[in-house]
PDB file of N, H, CA, C and O in Angstrom:
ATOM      1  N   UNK A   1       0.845  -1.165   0.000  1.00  0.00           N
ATOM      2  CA  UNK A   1       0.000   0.000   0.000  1.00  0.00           C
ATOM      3  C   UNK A   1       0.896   1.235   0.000  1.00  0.00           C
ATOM      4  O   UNK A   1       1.842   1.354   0.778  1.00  0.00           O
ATOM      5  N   UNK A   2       0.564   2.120  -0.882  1.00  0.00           N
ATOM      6  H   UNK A   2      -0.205   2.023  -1.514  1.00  0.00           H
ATOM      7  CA  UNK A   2       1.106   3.536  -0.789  1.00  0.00           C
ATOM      8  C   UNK A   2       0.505   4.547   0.207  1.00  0.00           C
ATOM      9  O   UNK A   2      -0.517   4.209   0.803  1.00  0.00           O
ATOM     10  N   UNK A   3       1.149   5.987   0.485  1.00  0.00           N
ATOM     11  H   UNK A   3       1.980   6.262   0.000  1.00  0.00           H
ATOM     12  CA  UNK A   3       0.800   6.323   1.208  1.00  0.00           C
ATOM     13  C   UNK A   3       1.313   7.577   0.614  1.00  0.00           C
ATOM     14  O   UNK A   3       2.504   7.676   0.322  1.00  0.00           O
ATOM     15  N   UNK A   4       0.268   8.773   0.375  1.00  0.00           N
ATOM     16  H   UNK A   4      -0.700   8.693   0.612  1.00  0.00           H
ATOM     17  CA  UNK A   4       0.202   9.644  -0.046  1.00  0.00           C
ATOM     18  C   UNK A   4       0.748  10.729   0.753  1.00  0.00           C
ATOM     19  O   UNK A   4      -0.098  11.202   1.512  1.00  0.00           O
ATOM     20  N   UNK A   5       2.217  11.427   0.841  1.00  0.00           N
ATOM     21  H   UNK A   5       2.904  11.043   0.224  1.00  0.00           H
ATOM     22  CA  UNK A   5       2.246  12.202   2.335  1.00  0.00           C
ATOM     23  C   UNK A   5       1.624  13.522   1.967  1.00  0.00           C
ATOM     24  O   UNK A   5       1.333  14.228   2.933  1.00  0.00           O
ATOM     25  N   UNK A   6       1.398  13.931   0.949  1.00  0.00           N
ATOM     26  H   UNK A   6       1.635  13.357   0.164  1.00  0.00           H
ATOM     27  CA  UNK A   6       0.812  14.862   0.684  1.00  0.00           C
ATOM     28  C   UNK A   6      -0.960  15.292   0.675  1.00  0.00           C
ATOM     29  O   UNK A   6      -1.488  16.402   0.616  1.00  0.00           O
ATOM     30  N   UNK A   7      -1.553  13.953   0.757  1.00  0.00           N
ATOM     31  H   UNK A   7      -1.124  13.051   0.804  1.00  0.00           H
ATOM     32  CA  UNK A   7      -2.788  14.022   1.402  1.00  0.00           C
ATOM     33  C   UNK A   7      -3.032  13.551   2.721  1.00  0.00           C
ATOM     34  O   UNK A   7      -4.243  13.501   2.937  1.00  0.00           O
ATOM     35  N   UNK A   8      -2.277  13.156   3.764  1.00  0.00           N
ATOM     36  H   UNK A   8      -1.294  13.197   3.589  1.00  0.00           H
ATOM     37  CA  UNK A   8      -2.888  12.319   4.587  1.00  0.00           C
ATOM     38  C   UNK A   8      -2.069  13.252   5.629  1.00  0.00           C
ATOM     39  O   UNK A   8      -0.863  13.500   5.627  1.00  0.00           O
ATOM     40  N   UNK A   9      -3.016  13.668   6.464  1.00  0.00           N
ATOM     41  H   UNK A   9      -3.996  13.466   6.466  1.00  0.00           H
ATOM     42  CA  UNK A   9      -2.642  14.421   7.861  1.00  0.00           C
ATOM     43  C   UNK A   9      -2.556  13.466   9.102  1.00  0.00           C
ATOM     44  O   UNK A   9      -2.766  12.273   8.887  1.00  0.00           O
ATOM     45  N   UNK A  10      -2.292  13.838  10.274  1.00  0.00           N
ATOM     46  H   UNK A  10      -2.121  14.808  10.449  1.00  0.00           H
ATOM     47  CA  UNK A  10      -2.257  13.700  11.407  1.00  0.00           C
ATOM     48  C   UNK A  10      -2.953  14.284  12.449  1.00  0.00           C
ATOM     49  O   UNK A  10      -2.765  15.500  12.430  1.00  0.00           O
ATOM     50  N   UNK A  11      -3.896  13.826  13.620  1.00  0.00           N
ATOM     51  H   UNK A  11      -4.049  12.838  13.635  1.00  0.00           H
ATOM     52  CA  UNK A  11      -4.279  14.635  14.517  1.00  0.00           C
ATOM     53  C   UNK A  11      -4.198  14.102  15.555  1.00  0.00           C
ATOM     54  O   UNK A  11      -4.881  13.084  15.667  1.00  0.00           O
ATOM     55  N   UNK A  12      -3.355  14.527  16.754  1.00  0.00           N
ATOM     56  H   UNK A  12      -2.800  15.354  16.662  1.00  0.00           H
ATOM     57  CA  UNK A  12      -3.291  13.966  18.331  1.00  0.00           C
ATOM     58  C   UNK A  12      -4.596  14.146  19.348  1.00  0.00           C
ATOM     59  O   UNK A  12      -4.626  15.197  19.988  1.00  0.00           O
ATOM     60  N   UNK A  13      -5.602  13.256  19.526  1.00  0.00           N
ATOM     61  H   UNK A  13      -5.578  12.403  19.005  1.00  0.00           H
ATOM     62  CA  UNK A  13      -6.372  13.809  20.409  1.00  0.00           C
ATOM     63  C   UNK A  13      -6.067  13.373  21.785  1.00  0.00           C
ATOM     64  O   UNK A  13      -5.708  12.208  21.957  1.00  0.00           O
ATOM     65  N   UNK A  14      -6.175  14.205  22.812  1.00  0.00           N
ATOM     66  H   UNK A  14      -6.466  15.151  22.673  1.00  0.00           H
ATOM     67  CA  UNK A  14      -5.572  14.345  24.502  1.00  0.00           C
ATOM     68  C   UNK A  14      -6.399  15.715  24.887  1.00  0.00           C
ATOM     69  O   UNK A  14      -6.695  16.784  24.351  1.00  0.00           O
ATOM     70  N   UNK A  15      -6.593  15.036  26.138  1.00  0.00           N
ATOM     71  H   UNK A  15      -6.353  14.168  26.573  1.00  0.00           H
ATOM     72  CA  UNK A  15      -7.944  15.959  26.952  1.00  0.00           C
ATOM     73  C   UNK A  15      -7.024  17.453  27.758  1.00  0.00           C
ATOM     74  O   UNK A  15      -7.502  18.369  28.427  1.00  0.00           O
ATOM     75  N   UNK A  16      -5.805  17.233  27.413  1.00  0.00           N
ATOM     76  H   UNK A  16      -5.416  16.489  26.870  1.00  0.00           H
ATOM     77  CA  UNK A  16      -5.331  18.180  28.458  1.00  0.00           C
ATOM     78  C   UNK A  16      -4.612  19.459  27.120  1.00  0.00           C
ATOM     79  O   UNK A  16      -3.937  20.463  27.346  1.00  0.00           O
ATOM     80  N   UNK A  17      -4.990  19.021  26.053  1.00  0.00           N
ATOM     81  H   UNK A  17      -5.538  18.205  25.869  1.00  0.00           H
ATOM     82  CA  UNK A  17      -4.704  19.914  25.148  1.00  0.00           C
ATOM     83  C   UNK A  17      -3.912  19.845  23.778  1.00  0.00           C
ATOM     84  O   UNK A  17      -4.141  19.030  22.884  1.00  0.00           O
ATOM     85  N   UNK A  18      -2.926  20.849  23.757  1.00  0.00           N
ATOM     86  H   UNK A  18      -2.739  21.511  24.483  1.00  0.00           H
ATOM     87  CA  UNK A  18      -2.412  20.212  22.108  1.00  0.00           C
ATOM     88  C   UNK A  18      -1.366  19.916  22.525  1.00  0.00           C
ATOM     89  O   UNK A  18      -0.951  20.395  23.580  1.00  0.00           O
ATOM     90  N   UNK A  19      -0.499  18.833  21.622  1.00  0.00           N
ATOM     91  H   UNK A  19      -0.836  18.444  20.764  1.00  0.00           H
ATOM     92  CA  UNK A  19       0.745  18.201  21.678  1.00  0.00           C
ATOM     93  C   UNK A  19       1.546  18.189  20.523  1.00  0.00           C
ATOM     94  O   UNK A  19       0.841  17.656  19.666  1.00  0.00           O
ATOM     95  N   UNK A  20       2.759  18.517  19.969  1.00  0.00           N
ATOM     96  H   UNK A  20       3.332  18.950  20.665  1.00  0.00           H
ATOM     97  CA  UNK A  20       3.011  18.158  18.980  1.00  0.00           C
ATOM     98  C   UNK A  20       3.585  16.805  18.773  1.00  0.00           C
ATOM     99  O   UNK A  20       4.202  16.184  19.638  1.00  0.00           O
ATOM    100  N   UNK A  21       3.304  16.326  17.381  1.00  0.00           N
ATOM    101  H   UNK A  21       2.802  16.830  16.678  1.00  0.00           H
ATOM    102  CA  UNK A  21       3.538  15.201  17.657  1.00  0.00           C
ATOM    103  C   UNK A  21       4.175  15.031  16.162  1.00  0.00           C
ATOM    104  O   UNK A  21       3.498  15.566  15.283  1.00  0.00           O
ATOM    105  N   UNK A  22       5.172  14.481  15.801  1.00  0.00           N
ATOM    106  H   UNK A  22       5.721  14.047  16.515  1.00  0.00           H
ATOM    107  CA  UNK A  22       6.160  14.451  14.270  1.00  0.00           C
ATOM    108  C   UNK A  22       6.326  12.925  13.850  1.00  0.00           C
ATOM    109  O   UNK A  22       7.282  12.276  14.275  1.00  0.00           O
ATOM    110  N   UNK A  23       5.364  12.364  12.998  1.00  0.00           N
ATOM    111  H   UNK A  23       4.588  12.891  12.652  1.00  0.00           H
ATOM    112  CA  UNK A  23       4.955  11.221  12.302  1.00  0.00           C
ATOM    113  C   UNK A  23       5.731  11.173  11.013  1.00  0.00           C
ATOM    114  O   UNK A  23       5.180  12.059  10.360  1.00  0.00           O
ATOM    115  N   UNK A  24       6.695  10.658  10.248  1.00  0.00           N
ATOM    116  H   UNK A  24       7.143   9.939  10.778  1.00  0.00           H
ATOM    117  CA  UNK A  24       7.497  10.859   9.557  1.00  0.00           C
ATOM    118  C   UNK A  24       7.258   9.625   8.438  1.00  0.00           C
ATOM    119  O   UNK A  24       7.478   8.501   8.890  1.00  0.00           O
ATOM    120  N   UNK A  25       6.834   9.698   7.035  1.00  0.00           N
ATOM    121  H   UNK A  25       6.656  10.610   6.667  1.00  0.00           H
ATOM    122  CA  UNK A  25       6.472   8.453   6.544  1.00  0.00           C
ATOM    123  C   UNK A  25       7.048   8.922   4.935  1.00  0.00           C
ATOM    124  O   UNK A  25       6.559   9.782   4.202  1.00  0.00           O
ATOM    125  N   UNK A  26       8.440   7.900   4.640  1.00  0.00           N
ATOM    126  H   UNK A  26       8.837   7.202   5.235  1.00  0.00           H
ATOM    127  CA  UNK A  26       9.263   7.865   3.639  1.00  0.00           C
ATOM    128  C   UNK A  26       9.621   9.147   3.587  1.00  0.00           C
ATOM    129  O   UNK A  26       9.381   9.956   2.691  1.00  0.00           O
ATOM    130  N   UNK A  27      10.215   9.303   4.601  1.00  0.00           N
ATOM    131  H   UNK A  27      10.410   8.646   5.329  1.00  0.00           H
ATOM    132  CA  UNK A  27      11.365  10.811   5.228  1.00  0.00           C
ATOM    133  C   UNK A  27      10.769  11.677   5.477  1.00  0.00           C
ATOM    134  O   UNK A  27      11.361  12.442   6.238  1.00  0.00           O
ATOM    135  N   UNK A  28       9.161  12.179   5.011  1.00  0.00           N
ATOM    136  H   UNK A  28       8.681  11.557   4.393  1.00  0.00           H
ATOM    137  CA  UNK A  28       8.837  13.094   5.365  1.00  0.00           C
ATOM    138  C   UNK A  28       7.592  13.792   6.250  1.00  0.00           C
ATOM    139  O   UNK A  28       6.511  13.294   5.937  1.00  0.00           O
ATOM    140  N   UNK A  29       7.527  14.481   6.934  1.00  0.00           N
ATOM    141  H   UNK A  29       8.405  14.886   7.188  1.00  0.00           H
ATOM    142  CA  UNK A  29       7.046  15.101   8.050  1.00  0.00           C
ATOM    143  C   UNK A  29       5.584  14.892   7.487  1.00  0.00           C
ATOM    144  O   UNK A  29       5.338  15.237   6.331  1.00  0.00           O
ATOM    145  N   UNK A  30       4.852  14.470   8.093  1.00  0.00           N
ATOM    146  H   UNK A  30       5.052  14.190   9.032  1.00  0.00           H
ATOM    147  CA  UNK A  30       3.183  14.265   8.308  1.00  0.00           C
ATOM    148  C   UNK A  30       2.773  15.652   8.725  1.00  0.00           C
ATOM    149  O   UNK A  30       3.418  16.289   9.557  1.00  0.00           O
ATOM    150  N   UNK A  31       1.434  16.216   7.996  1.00  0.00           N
ATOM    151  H   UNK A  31       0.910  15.698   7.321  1.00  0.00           H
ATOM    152  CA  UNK A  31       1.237  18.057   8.468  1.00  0.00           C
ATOM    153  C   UNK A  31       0.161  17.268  10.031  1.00  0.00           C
ATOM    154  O   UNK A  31      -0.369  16.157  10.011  1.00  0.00           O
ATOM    155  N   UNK A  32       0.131  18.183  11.103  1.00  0.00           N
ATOM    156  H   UNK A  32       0.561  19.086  11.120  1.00  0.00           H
ATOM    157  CA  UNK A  32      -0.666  17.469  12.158  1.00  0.00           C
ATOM    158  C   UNK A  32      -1.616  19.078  11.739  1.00  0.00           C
ATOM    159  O   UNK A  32      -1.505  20.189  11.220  1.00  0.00           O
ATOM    160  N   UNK A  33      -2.380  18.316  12.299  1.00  0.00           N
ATOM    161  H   UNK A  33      -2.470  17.414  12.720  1.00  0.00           H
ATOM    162  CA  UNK A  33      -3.878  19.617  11.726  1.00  0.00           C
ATOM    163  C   UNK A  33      -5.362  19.712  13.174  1.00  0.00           C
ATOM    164  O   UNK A  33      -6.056  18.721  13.401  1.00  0.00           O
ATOM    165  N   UNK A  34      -5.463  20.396  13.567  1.00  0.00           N
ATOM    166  H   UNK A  34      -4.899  21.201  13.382  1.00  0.00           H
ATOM    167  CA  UNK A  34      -6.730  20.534  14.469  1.00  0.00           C
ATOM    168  C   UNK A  34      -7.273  21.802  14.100  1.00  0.00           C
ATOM    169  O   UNK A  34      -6.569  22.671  13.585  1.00  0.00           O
ATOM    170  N   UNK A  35      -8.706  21.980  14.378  1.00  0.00           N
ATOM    171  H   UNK A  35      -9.278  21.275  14.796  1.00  0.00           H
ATOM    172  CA  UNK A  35      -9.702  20.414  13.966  1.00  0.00           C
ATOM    173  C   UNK A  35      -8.890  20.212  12.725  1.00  0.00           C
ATOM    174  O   UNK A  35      -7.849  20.588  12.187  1.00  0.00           O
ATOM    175  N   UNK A  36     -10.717  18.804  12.424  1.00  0.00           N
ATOM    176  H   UNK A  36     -11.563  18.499  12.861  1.00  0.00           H
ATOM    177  CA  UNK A  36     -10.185  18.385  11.088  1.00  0.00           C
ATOM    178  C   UNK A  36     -11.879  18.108  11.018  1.00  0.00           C
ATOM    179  O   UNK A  36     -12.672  17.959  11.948  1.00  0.00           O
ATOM    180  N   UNK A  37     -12.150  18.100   9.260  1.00  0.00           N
ATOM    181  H   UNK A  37     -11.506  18.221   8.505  1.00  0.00           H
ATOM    182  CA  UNK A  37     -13.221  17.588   8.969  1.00  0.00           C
ATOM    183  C   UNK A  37     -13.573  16.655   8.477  1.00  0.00           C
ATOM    184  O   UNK A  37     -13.636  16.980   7.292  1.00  0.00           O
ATOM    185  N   UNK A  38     -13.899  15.548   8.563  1.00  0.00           N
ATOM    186  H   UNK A  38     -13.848  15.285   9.527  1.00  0.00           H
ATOM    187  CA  UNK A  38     -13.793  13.932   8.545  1.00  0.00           C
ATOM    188  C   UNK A  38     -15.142  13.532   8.708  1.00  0.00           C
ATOM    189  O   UNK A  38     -15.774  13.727   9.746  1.00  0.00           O
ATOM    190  N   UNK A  39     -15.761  12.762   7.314  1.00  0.00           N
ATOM    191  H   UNK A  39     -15.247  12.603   6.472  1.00  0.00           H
ATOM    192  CA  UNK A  39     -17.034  12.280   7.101  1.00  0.00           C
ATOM    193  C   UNK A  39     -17.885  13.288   7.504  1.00  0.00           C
ATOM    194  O   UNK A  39     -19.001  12.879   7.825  1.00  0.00           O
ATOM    195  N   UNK A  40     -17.701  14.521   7.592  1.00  0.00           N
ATOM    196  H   UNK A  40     -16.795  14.853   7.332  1.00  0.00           H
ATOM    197  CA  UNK A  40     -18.413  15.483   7.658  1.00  0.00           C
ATOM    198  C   UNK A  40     -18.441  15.592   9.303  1.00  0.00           C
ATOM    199  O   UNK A  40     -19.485  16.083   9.730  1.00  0.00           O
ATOM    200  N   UNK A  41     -17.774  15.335   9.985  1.00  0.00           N
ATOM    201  H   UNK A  41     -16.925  14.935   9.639  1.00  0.00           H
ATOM    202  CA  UNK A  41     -18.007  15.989  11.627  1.00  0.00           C
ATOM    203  C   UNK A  41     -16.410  16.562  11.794  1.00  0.00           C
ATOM    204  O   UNK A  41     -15.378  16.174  11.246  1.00  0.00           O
ATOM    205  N   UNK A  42     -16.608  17.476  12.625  1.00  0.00           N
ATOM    206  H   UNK A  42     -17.446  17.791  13.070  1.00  0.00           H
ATOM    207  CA  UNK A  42     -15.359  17.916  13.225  1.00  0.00           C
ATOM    208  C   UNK A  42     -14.824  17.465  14.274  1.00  0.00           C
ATOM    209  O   UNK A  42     -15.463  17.358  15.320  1.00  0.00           O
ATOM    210  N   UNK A  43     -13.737  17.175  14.175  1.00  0.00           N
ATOM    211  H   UNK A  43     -13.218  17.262  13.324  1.00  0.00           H
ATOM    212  CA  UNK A  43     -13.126  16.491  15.037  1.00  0.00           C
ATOM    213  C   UNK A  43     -11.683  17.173  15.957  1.00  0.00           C
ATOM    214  O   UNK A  43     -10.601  17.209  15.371  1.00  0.00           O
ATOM    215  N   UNK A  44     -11.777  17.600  17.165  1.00  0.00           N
ATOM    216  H   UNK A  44     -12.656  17.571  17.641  1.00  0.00           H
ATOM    217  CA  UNK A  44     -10.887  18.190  17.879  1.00  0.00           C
ATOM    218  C   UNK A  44      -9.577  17.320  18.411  1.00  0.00           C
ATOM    219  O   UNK A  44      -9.328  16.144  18.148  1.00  0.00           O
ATOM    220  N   UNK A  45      -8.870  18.168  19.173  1.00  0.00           N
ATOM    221  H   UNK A  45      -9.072  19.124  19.386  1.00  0.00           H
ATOM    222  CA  UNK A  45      -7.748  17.036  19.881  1.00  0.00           C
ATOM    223  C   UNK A  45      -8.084  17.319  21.043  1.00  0.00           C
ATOM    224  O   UNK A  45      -7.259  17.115  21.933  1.00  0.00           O
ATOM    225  N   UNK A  46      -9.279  17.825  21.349  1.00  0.00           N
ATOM    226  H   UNK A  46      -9.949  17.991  20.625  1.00  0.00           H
ATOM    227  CA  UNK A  46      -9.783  17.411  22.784  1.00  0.00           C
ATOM    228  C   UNK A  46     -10.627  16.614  23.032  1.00  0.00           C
ATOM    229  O   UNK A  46     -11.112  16.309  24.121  1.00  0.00           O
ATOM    230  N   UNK A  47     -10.845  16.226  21.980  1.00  0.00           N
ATOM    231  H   UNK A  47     -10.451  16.475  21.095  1.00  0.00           H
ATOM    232  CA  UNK A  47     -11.982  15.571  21.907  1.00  0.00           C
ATOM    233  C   UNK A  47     -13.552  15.931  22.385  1.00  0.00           C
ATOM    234  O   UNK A  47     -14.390  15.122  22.784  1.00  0.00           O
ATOM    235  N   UNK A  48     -13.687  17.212  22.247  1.00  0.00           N
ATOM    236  H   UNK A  48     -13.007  17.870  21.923  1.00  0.00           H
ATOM    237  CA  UNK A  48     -15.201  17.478  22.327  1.00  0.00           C
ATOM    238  C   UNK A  48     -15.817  17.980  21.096  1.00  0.00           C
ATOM    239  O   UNK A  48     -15.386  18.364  20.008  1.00  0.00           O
ATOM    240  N   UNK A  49     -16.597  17.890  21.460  1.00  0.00           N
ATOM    241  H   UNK A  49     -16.946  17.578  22.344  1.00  0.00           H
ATOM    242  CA  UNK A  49     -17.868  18.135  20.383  1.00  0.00           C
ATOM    243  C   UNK A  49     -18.405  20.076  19.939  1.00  0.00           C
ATOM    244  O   UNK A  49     -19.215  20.426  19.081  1.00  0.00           O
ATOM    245  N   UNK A  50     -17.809  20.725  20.635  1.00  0.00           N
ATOM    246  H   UNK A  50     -17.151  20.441  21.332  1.00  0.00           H
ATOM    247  CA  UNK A  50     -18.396  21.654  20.757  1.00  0.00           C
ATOM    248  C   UNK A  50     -18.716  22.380  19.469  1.00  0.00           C
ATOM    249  O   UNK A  50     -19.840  22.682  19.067  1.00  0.00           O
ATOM    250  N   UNK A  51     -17.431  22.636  18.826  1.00  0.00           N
ATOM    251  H   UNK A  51     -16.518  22.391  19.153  1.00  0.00           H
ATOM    252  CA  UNK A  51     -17.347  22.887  17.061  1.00  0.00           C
ATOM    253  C   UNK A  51     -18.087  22.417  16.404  1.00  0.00           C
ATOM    254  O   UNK A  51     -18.594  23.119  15.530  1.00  0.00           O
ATOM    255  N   UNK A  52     -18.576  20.660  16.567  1.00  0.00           N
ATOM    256  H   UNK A  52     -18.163  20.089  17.277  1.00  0.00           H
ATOM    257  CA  UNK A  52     -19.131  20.336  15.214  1.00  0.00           C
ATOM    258  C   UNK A  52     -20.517  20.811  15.606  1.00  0.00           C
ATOM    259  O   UNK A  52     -21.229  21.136  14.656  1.00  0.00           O
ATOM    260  N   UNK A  53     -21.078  20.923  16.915  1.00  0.00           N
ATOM    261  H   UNK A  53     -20.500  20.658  17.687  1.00  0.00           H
ATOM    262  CA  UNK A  53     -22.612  21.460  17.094  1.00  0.00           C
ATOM    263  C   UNK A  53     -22.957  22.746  16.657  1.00  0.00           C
ATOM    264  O   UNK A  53     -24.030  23.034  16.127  1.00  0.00           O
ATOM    265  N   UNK A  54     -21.916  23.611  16.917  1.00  0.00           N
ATOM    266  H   UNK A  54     -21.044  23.377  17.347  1.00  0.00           H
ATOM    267  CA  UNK A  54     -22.081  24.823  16.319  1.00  0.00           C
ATOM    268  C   UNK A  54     -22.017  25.091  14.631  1.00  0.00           C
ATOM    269  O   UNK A  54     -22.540  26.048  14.062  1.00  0.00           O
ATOM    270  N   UNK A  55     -21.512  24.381  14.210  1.00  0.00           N
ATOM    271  H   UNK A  55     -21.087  23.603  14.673  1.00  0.00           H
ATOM    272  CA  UNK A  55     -21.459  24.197  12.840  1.00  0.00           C
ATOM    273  C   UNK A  55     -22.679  23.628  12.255  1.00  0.00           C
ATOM    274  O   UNK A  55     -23.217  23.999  11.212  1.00  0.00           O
ATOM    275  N   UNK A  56     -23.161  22.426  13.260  1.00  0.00           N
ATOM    276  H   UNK A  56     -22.723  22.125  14.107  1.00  0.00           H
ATOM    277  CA  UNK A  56     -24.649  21.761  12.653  1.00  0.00           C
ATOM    278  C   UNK A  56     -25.648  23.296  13.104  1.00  0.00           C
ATOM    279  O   UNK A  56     -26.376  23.430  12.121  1.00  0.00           O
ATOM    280  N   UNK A  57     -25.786  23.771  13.516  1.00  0.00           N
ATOM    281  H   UNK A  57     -25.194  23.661  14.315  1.00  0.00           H
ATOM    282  CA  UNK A  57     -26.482  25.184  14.429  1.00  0.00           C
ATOM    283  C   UNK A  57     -26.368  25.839  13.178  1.00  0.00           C
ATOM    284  O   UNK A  57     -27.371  25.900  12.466  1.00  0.00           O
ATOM    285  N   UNK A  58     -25.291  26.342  12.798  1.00  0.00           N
ATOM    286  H   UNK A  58     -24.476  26.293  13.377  1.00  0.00           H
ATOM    287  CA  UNK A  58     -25.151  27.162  11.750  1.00  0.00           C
ATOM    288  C   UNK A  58     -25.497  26.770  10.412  1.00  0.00           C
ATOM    289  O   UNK A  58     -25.757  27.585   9.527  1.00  0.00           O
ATOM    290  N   UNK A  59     -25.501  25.413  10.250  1.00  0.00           N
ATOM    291  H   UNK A  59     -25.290  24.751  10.970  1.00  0.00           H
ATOM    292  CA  UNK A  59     -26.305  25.117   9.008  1.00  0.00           C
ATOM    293  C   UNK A  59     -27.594  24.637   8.470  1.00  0.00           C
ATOM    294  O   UNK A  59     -28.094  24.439   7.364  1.00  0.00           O
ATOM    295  N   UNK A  60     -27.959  24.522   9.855  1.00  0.00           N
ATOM    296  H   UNK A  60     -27.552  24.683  10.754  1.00  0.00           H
ATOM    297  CA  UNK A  60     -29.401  24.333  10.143  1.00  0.00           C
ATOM    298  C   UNK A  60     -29.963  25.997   9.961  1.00  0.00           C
ATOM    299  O   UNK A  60     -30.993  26.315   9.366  1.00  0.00           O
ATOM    300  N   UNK A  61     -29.075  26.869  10.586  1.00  0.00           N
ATOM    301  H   UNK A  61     -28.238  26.611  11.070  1.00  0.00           H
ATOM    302  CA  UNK A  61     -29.979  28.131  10.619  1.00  0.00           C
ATOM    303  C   UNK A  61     -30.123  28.894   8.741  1.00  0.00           C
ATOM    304  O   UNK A  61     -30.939  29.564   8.108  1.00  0.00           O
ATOM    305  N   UNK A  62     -29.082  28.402   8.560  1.00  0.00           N
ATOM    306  H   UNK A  62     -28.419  27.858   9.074  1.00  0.00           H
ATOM    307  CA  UNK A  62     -28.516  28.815   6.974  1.00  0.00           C
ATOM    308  C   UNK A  62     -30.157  28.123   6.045  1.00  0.00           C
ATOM    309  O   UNK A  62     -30.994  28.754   5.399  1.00  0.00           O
ATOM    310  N   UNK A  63     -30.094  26.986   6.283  1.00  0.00           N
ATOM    311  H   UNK A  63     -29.415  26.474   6.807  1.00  0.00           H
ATOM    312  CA  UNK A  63     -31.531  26.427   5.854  1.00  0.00           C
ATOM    313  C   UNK A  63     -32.802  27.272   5.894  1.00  0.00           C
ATOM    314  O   UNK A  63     -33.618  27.773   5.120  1.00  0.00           O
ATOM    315  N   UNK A  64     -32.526  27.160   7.311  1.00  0.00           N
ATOM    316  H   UNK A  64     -31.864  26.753   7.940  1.00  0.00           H
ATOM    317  CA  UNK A  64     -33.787  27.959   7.818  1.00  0.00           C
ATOM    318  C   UNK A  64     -34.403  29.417   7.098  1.00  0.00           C
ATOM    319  O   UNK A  64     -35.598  29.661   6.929  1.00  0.00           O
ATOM    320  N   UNK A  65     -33.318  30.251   6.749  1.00  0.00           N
ATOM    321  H   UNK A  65     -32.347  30.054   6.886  1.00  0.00           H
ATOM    322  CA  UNK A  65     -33.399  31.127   6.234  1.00  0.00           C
ATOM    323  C   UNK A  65     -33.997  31.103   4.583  1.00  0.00           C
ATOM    324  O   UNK A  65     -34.980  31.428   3.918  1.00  0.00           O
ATOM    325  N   UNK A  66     -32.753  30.520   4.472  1.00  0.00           N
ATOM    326  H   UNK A  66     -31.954  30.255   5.012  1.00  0.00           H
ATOM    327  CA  UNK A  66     -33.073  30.461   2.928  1.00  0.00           C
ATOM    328  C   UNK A  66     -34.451  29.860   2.432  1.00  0.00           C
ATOM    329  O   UNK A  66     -35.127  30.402   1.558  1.00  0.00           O
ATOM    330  N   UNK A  67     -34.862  28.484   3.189  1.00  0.00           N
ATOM    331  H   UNK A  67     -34.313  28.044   3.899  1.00  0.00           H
ATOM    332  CA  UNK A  67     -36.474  28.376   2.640  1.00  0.00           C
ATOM    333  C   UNK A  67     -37.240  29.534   3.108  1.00  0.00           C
ATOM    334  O   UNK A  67     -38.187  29.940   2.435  1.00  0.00           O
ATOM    335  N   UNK A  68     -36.846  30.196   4.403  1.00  0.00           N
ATOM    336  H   UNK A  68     -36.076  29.865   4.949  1.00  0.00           H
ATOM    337  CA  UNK A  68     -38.070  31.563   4.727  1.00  0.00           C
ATOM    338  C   UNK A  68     -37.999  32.217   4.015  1.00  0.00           C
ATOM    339  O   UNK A  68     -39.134  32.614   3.748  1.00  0.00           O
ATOM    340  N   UNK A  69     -37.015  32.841   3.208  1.00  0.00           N
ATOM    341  H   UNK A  69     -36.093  32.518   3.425  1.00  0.00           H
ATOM    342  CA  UNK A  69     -36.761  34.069   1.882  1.00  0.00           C
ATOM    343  C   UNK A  69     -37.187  33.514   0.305  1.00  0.00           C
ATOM    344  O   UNK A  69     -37.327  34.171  -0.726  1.00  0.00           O
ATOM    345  N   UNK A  70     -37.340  31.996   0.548  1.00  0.00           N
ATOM    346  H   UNK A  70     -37.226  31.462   1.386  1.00  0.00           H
ATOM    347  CA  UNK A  70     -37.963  31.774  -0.692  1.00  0.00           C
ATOM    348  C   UNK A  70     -39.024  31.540  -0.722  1.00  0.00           C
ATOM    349  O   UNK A  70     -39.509  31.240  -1.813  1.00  0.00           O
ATOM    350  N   UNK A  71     -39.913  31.573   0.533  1.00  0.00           N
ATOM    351  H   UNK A  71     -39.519  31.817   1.419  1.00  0.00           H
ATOM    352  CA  UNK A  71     -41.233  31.461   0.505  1.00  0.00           C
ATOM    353  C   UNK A  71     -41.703  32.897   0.419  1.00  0.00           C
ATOM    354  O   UNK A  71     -42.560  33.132  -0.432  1.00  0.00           O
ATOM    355  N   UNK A  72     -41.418  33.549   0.915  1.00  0.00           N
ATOM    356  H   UNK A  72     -40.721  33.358   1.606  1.00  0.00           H
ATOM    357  CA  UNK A  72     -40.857  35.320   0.685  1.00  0.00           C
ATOM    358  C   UNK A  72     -42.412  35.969   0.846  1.00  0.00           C
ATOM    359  O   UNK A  72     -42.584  37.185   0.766  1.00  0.00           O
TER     360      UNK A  72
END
């Protein structure tokens, strides 16, 4: 199997915060990234949720709008 280092990130999740962490695959440095958006949820290295609710919030309200202005 290949391994693309140019698409494939890294993310450390730990409750006490961020860490760096240097994953190195065929010499070169893995980018580590927080958040991240993955199957469509956000995903922290704290592992909470708080981001992706606000994001579902915000696109729920985005909806909301737009059918109210097209019912107009």
């Amino acid at each position: 199997m290949d391994i693309n280092v140019k698409k494939t990130k890294t993310l450390v999740i730990n409750k006490s915060g961020h860490i760096n962490c240097s994953i190195m695959v065929n010499g070169s440095v893995l980018e580590q990234v927080s958040p991240y958006k993955y199957l469509g949820r956000w995903i922290t290295e704290d592992s909470k949720c708080e981001l992706d609710i606000k994001s579902r919030i915000d696109m729920a309200k985005d909806s909301y709008w737009k059918q109210r202005i097209a019912k107009g």
